[in-house]
N, C-alpha and C positions, 0 to 999 in steps of 0.2 A: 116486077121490080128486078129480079134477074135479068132478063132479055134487056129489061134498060141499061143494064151493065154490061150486054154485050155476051151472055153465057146465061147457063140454066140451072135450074137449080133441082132437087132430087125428094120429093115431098115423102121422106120416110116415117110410115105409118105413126108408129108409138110418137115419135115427131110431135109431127102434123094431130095427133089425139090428144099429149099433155099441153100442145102451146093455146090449143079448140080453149079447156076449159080452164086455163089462166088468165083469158081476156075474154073482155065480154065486147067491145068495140075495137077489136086489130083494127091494124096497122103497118101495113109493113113500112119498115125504117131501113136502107141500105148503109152499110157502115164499108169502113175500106183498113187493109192494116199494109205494114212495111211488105215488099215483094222479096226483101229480105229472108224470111219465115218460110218460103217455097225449097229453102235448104234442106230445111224437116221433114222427115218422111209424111208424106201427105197422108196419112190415117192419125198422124198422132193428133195434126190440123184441125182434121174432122171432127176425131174425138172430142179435142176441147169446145170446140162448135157446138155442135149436136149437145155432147154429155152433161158438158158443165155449165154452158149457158144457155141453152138451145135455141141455138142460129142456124140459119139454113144458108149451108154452102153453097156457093156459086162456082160453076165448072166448064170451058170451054167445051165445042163441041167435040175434041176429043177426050174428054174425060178427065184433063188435067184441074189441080183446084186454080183458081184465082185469087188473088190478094183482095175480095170483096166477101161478105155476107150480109144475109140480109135478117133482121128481128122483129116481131112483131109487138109494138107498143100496143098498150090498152087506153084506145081513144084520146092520143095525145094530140092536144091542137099544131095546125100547123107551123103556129108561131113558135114553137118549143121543138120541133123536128130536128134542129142540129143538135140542140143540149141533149138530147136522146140520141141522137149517133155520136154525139163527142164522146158520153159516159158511156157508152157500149165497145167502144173503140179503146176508150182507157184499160176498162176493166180485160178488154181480150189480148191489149198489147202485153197487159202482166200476167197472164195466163202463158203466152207464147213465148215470153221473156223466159219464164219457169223450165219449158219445155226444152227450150233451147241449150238452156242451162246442164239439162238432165242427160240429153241426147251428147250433148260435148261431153260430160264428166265419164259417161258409160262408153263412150269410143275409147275411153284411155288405155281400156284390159281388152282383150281378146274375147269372146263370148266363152271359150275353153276354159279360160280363165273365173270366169263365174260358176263352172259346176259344184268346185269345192265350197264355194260360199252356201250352197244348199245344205251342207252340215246345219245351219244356222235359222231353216224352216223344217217343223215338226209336220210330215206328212199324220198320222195319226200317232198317237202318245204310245199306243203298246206297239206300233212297227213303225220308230225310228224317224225318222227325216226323210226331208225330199231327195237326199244324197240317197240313201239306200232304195228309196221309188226308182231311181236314177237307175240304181247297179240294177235292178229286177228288171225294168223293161228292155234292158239291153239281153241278156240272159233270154227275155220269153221270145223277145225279137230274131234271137241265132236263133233257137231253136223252133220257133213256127218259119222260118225261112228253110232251115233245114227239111223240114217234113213236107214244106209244098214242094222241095226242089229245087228252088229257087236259083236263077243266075247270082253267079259270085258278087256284079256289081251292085244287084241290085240289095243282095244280104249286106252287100258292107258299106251301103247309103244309108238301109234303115238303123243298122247297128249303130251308127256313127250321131245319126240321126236322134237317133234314140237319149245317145250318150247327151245331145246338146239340150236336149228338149225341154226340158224345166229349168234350162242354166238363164234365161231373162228373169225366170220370177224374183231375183236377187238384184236386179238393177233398179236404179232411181228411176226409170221412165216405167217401168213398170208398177212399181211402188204406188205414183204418182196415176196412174192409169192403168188399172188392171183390168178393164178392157181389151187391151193391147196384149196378153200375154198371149203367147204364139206370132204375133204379127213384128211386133220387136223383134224377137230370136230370130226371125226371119231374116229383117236389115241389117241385125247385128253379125249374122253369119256369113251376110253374101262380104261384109267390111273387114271380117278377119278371114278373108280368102278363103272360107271353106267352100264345096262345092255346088252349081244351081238347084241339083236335084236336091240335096244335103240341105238347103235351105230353104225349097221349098216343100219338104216332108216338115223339118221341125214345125213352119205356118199351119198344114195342113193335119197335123196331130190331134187336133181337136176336134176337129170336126166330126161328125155333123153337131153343130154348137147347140141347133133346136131342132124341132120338127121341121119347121121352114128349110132348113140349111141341106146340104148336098153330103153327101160322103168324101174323103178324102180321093181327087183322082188321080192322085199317083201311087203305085204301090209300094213304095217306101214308105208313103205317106199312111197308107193303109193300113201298113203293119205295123207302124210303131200307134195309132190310132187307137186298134185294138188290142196292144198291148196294153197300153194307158189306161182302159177302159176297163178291161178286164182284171186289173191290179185290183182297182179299186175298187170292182164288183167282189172279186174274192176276199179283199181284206174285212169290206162290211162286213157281208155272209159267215167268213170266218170267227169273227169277234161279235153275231150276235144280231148286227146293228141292221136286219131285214125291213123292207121296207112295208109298212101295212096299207091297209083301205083309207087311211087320211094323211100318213104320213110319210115323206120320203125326201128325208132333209138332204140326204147325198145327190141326191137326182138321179137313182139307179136305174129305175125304169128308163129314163133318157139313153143313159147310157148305156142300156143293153140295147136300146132299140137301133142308138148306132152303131152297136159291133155289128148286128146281123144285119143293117143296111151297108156296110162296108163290108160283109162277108159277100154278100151277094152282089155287091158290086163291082167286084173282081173277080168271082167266081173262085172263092179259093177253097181247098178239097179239103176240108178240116171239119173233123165231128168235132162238135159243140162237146160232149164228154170231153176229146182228146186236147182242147183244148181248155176247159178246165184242169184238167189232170195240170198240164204245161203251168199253168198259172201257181196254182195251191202247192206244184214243190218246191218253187220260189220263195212261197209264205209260208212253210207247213212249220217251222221251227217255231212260230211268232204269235200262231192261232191257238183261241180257246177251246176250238171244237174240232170235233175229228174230221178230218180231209173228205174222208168216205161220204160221210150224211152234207159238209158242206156243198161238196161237188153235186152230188142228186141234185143240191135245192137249189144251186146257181143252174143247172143245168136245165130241169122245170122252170125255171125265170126268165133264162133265156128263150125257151121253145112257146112260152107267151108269148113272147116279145115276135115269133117267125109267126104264129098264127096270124096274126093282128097283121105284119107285114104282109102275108099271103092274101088276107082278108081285102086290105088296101088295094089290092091290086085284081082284086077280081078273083081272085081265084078259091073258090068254095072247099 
């Protein structure tokens, strides 16, 4: 069905899994929307595609999207084939109408201009909002830059970086699509002329998203990564909130296994203690338990997290 449009399409797994066991007689249906829409950052496209309806995009052979998708009906005769891409077509024009709408209103401010709105998202109840997330990864950022030595530009990419990094979660495209967060701040950054690196660290901050995903390859991106990571590893640990043998609503584990896959993948000379330490005098005001015994047990968490890495890779 793609090729008969002229381009291909990308059969992404969880995809291609949930649409298997929504029909029992596919289909596929090519549908087409305005070329108009190509204005929007092509991930937000995606997203509404894939997330909210699950369509499968269609993409020339360089990788750009097309103003086509294709859906897969459950054994709809072929006499009904346009009313099934008419109401496919309706329902994604108002979806992208939405989009449009969201992406216009949020160009209005500056992305700099969304930090202070994170006063207004409660990072966790006993430590403050995402504003205050905000002030601490900038803080652990100077100073693990400081301790690797770090060139000047690259300290005041991540710094800056840092500063913008959770400034999307306050925009209506993200709102609407919190998939997107990081990949917005991204588009939003490079549109209030901040700089490429500057924009492509605040995307790169999250990373690695899963096990599947990559670590951040830039090292602005790197640092403010495991800043992020590490906030939130010492705020749990601090306040209690450890993860056990069935439970681990924060996703710590995840996120320890990608500091120390972004430590080693930049090679950066920082003991896992010295970087707790950096972390917890950030938090130390805010925490229930003492810094001392929190630090051991983040740093035991983390040193799982490198066996399993080392394990991974061969090495006994």
């Amino acid at each position: 069905a793609a090729e008969a449009l002229g381009g291909h399409t990308v059969l992404d797994a969880d995809l291609v899994e949930e649409v298997v066991n929504l029909v029992e007689y596919p289909k596929a249906v090519a549908g087409h929307f305005s070329p108009d829409y190509l204005n929007i950052p092509q991930e937000v496209l995606i997203t509404a595609m894939r997330t909210h309806q699950r369509y499968f995009p269609v993409f020339d052979h360089k990788g750009r999207l097309l103003p086509h998708f294709i859906t897969v009906s459950n054994g709809t005769d072929d006499r009904y084939t346009d009313n099934v891409r008419a109401g496919n077509e309706r329902v994604l024009r108002a979806r992208l109408a939405d989009a449009r709408f969201f992406f216009e209103e949020d160009r209005k401010k500056n992305l700099e201009e969304y930090v202070d709105d994170l006063d207004h998202i409660v990072f966790m109840e006993p430590l403050g909002t995402m504003r205050q997330k905000t002030k601490r990864l900038t803080a652990i950022v100077q100073r693990m830059a400081s301790d690797l030595q770090l060139a000047v530009q690259v300290k005041n990419t991540a710094v800056r970086a840092a500063h913008l990094a959770k400034a999307d979660l306050t925009t209506h495209m993200v709102y609407e699509f919190p998939e997107l967060q990081g990949t917005m701040g991204m588009h939003y950054a490079r549109l209030s002329n901040e700089s490429e690196p500057v924009a492509e660290a605040v995307h790169e901050h999250y990373a690695p998203r899963n096990a599947q995903d990559a670590p951040a390859k830039t090292l602005p991106g790197a640092l403010v990564a495991v800043a992020d990571k590490m906030d939130t590893l010492a705020a749990c640990f601090g306040l209690g909130l450890v993860p056990t043998g069935s439970q681990d609503p924060y996703a710590l584990r995840r996120g320890a296994a990608g500091v120390v896959a972004t430590l080693a993948a930049h090679n950066m000379k920082m003991t896992l203690g010295r970087l707790c330490e950096i972390v917890l005098d950030e938090l130390a005001r805010d925490l229930t338990r003492p810094a001392e015994e929190t630090a051991s047990q983040m740093e035991e968490f983390l040193l799982q997290r490198v066996r399993a890495f080392l394990l991974d890779q061969g090495i006994r």
